[in-house]
TIBALUM-607572 format. One record per residue: residue number from 1; x negated, y negated, z negated of N, C-alpha, C in turn; residue in one letter. Coordinates in steps of 0.05 Angstrom, whole numbers, always signed. Each point is the difference from the previous one (the first is absolute). Layout:
   i    nxx    nyy    nzz   caxx   cayy   cazz    cxx    cyy    czz aa
 NUM      X      Y      Z      X      Y      Z      X      Y      Z  A
...
END
This chain:
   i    nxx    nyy    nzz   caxx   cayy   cazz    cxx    cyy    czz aa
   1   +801  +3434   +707    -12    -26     +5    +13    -21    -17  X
   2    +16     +8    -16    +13    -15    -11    -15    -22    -21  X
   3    -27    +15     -1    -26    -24    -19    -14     -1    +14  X
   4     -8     +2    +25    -11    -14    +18    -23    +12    +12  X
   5     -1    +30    -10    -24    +18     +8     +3    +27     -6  X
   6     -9    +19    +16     +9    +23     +8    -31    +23     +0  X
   7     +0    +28     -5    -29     -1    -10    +10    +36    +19  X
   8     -6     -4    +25     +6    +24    +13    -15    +35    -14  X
   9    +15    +11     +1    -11    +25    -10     +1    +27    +25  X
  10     -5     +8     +4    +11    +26    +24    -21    +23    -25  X
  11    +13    +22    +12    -11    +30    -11    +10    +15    +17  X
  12    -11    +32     -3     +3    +19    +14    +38    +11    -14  X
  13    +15    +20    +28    +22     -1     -9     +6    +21    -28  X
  14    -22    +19     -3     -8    +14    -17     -3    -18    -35  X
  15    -14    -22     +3     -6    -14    -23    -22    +13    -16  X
  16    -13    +19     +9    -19    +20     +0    -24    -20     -9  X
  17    -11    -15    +17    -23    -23    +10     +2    -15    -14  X
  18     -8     -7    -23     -2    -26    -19    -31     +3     -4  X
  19    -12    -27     +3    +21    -29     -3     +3     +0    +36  X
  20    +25    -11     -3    +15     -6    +25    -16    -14    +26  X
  21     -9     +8    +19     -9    -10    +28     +9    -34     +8  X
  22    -15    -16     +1     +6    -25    +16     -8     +9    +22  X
  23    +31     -2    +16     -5     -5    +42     +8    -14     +2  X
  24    -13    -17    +22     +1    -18     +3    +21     -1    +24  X
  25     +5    +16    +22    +21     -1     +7    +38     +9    -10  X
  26     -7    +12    -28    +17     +0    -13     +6    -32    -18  X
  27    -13    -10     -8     -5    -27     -7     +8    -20    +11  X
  28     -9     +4    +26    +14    -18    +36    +29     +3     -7  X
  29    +16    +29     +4    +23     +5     +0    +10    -12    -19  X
  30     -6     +5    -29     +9     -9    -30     +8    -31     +4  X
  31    -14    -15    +15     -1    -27     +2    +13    -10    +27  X
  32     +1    +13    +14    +27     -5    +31    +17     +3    -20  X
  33     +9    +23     -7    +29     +7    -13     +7    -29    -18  X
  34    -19     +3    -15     +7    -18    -22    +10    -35    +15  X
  35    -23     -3    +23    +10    -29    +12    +19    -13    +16  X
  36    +20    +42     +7    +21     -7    +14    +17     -1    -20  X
  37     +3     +9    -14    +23     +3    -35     +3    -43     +3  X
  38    -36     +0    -10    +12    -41    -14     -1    -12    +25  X
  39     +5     +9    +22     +6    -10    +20    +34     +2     +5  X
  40     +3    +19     +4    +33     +4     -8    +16    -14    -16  X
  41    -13     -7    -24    +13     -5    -26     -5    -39     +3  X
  42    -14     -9    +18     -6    -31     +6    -30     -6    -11  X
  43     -7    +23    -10    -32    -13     -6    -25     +8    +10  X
  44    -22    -12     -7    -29    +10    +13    -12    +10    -17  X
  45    -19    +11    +19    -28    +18    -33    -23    -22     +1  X
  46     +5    -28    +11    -14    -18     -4    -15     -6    -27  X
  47    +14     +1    -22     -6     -4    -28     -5    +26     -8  X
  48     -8    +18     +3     +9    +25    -11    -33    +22    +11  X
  49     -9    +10    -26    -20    +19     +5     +7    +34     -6  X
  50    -25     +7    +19     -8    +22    +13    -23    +12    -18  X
  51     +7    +22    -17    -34     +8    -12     -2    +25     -2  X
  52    -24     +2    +11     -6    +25     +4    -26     +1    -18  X
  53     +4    +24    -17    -28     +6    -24    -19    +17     +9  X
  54    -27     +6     -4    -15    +16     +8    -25     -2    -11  X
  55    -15    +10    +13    -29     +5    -10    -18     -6    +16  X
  56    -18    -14     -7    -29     -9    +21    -12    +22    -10  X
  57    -23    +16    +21    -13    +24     +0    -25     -7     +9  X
  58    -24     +9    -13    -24     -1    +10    -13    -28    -15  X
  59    -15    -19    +15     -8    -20     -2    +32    -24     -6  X
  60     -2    -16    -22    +17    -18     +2    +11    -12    +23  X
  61    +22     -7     +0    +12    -13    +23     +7    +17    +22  X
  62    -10    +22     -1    +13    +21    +22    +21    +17     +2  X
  63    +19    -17     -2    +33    +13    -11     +2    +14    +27  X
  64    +17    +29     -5     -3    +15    +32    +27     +9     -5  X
  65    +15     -8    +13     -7    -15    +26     -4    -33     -2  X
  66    -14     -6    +20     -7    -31     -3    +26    -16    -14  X
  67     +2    -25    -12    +29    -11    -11     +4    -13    +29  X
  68     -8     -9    +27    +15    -13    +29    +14    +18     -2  X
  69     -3    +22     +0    +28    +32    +12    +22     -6    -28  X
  70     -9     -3    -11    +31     -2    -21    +13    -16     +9  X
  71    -17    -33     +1    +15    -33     +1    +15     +7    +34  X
  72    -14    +20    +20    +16     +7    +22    +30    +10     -7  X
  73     -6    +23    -20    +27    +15    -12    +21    -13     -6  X
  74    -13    -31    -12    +26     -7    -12    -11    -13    -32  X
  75    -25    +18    -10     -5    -12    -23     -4    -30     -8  X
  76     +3     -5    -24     -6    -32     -3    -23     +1    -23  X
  77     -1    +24     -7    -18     -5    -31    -10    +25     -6  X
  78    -38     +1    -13     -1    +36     +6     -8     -3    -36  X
  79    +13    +14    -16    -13     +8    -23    -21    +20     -6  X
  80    -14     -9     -9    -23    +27     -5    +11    +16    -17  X
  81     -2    +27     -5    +10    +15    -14    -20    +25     -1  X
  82    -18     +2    -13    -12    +16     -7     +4    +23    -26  X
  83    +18    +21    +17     +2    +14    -30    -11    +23     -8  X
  84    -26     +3    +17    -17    +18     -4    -29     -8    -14  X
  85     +1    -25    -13    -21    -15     -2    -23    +23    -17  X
  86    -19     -5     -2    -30    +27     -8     +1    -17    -25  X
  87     -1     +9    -20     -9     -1    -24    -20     -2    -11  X
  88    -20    -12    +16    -26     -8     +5    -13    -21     +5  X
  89    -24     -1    -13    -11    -28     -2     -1    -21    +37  X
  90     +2    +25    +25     +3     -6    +22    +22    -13     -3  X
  91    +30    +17     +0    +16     -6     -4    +11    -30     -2  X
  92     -5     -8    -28     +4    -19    -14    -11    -23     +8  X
  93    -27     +2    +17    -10    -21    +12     +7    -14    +23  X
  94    +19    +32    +23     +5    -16    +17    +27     -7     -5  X
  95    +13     +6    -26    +30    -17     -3    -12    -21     -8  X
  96    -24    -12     -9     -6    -27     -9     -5    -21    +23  X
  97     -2    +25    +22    -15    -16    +26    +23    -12     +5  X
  98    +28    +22     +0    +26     -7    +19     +8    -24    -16  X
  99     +7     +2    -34    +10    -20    -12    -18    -33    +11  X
 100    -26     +3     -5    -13    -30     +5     +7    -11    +31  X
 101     +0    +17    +25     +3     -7    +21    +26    -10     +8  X
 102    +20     +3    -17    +29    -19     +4    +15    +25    +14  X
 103    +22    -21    +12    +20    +11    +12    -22    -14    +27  X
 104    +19    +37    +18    -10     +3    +25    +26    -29    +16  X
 105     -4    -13    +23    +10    -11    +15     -4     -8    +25  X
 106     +6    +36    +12     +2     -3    +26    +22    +21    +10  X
 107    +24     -5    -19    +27     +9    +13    +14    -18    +13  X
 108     -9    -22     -8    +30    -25    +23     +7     +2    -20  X
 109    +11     +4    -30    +23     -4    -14     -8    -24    -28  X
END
């Protein structure tokens, strides 16, 4: 936390499973832990973000799990991260959809 944002990762204990699983109650934990640490140390995670990356599936905007269950977890900020994107004129259109529609803002952060 020492730059002011923290980008939780969990995986299987194998490391088998890439790309790595966002849980969200692993995420919860990631972020207790982390708030008793700058709590200890005299500070808050007041200033300080939460991001969790992922993928909207299906129809735009339908990040699954919904982004309320993250901003529950702890998240403050969801990155899209699409790294399976199709190579295809589909493809390409609906990264045009995601780029023109902005940043999503309905994490609280």
């Amino acid at each position: 936390m020492r730059y002011g944002c923290v980008i939780p990762l969990t995986t299987e204990p194998d490391f088998v499973h890439w790309p790595a699983r966002r849980r969200r109650p692993a995420v919860h934990e990631i972020v207790t832990r982390i708030t008793r640490l700058r709590e200890l140390s005299g500070a808050t995670m007041t200033d300080d973000d939460v991001v969790v990356e992922g993928d909207s599936w299906g129809g735009f905007g339908q990040v699954r799990p919904p982004l309320g269950q993250w901003a529950e977890a702890g998240a403050t900020w969801w990155v899209e991260s699409w790294w399976d994107l199709p190579e295809t004129a589909a493809g390409l259109a609906e990264l045009r959809e995601r780029i023109e529609a902005g940043p999503r803002r309905d994490l609280g952060g």
